[in-house]
Structures are given as C-alpha cells and as structure tokens.
C-alpha positions in Angstrom: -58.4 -103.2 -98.4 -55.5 -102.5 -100.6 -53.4 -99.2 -99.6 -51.1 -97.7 -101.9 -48.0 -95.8 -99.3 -46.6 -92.5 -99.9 -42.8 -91.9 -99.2 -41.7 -95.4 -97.7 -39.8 -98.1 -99.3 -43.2 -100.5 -99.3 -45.7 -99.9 -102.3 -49.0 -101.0 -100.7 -50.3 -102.7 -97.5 -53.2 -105.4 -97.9 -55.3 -105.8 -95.0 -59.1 -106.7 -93.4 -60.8 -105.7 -90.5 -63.0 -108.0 -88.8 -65.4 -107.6 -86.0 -63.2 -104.0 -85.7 -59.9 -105.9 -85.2 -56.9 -105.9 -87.7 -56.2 -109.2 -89.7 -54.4 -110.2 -92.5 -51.8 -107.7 -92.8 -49.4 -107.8 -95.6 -46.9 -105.1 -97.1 -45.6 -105.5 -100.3 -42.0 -104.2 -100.5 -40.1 -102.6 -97.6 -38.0 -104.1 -94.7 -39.3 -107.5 -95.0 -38.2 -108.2 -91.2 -39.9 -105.0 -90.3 -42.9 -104.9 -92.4 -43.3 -109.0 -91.2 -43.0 -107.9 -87.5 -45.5 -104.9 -87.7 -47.9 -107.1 -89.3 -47.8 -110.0 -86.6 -48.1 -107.5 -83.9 -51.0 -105.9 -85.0 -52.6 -109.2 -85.7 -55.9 -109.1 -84.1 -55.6 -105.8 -82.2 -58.4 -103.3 -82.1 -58.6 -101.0 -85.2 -58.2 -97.6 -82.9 -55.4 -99.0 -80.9 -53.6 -99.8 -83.7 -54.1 -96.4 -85.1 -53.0 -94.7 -81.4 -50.0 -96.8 -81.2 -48.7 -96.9 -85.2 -49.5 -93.1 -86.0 -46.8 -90.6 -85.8 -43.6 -93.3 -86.1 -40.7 -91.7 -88.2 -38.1 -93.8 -90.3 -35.2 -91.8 -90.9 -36.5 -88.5 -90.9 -39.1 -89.1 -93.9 -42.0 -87.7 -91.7 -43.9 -91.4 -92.1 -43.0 -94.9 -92.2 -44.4 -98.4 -92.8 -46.2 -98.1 -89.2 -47.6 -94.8 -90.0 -48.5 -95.7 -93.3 -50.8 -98.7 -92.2 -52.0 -96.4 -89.0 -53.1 -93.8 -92.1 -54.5 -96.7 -94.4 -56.7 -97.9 -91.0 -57.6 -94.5 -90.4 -58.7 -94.4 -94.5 -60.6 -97.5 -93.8 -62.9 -96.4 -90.7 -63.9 -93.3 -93.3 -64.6 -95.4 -95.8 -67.3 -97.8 -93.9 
C-alpha cells in the first residue's frame, strides 16, 4: 500500500501486510534515522499492535508524526480489506 502523510516532513509510507503482520516498510522523506528505525521495529509485528503502540506519538507539537502517520495508514489498510 502506498500512503500519502499529512503534516510531517515524510511524503508517503510504502508498506505490505502479510499473514496480518507489518513488512516492508519504507518512508520516503523525513528523518531518515528515524523513519529507518520505525520501519525496522515494526518489521514483522502484528498489524493491531503496531497501530496500539504508533497511534497518538507527537513530533514537535504538530498533533501527528511519522509513527502516527503509519499507525493511521495501517488503520486505512484494515478498512480497506
């Protein structure tokens, strides 16, 4: 799936879900470090875990950020199938 953000540095967030795990996660733009690290962390986790632990995360007061971006795409994704 291909994610377009709203109000973070990162333009979109490529992922797949497998067997109802996260895989494949890639942001394009952003925090490279940052975006890098969320993306190997939530490699292989469980869809809804991922969503519990990402949603809600601030970056600098912008009421989202990458992590909440991807826990909203996911969230997009499990309407979507």
């Amino acid at each position: 799936m291909v994610y377009r953000t709203k109000g973070v540095c990162s333009r979109q967030i490529h992922f797949e879900v497998k067997n109802g795990k996260v895989c494949d996660v890639e942001f394009l733009g952003g925090c490279d470090g940052n975006t890098q690290g969320v993306s190997r962390l939530v490699e292989g986790m469980d869809i809804d875990e991922a969503i519990k632990r990402l949603k809600g995360i601030d970056c600098g007061g912008k009421g989202t950020s990458c992590p909440d971006q991807l826990a909203t795409a996911l969230i997009q994704y499990k309407e979507e199938v």
